[in-house]
C-alpha positions in Angstrom: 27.7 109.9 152.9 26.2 109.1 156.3 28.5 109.1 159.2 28.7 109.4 163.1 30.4 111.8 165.4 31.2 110.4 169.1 32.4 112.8 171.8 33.8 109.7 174.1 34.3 111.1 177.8 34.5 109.7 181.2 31.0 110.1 181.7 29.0 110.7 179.0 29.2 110.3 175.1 28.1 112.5 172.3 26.4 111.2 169.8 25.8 113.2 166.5 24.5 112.5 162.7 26.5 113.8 159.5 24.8 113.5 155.6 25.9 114.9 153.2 26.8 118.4 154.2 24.9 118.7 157.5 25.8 117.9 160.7 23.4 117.4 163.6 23.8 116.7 167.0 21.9 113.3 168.0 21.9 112.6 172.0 24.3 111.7 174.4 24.4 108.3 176.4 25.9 106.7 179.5 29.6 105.9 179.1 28.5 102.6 180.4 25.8 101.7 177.3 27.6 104.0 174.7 29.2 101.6 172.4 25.9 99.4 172.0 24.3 103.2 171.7 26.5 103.8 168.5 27.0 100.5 167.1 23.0 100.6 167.2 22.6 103.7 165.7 25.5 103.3 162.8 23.4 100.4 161.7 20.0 102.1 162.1 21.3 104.9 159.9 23.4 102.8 158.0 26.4 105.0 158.4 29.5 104.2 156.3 32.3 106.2 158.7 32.4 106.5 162.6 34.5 109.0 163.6 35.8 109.0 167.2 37.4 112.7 168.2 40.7 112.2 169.4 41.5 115.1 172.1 45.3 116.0 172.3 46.9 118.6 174.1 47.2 122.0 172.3 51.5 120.8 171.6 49.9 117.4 170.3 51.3 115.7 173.2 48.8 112.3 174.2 46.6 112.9 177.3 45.4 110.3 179.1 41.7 111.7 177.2 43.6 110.6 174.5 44.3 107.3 175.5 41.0 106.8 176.6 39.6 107.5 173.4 41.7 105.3 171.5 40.8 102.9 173.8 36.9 103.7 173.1 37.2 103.8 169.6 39.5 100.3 169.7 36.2 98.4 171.6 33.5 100.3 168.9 35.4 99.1 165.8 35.3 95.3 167.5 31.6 96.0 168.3 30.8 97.3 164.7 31.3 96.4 161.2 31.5 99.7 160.7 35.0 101.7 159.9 35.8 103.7 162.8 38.3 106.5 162.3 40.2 108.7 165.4 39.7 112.4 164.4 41.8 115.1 166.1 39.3 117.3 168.0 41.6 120.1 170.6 39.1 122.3 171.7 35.7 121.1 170.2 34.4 121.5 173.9 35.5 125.0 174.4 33.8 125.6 171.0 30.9 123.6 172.0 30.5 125.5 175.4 30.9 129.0 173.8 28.3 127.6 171.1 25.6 127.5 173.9 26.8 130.6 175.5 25.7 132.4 172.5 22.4 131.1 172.3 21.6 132.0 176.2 22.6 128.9 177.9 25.2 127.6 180.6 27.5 124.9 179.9 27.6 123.8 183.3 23.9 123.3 183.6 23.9 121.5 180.1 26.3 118.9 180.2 24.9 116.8 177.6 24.1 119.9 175.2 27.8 120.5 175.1 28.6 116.6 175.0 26.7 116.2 171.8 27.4 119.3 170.2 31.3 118.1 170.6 30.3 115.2 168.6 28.5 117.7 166.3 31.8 119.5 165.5 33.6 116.4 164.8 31.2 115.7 162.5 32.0 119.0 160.9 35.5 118.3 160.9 34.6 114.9 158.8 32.5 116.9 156.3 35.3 119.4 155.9 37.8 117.6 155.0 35.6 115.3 152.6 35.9 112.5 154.7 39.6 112.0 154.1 40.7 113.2 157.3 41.3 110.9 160.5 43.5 107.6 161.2 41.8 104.3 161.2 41.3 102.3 164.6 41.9 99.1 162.2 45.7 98.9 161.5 47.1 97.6 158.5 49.0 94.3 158.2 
């Protein structure tokens, strides 16, 4: 299955690529163009599942991070025909910065790097729970 990871922040949005079993980080985009980014690239890649993280505090309590990326994921599924799903992602960023650590560079001089590698581990998160995981931005009558 072909699917999309978006890392939706105030700023900038990850953009990453799942088939199958492999997960790869794609880009990140301008908040301002991101949902014409994603809806363009779900269709280019003909991706069956977006998957929008969903950051919570650690209790689970909402954030207003969380609101906003209901609120992203909400104007993607209008823009797209495509099923978009909220996937719980606390601490993908800390991973995602410790990630690029490892390999020698700074988050704070690689923004984007950890943006898309956010989106990278949602992704991952899809994968490993087969796809079954996440609630869907379209609510049932």
């Amino acid at each position: 299955m072909i699917c999309l990871g978006v890392d939706p922040g105030q700023k900038r949005v990850g953009i990453a690529l799942g088939q199958g079993e492999l997960a790869i980080s794609l880009q990140t985009v301008d908040r301002s163009v991101a949902i014409q980014e994603v809806s363009r690239i779900a269709t280019e890649k003909n991706a069956l599942r977006i998957y929008v993280g969903k950051p919570s505090s650690l209790s689970g309590a909402d954030t207003r991070s969380t609101l906003d990326a209901v609120e992203f994921a909400t104007a993607l599924q209008a823009a797209t025909p495509v099923p978009v799903f909220l996937l719980d992602e606390r601490l993908t960023t800390k991973q995602s910065q410790r990630s690029l650590r490892e390999v020698g560079l700074t988050a704070k001089s690689n923004k984007a790097a950890v943006d898309s590698e956010s989106a990278r581990l949602i992704v991952e998160l899809a994968i490993a729970c087969k796809h079954s995981c996440g609630e869907s931005v379209i609510q049932s009558a």
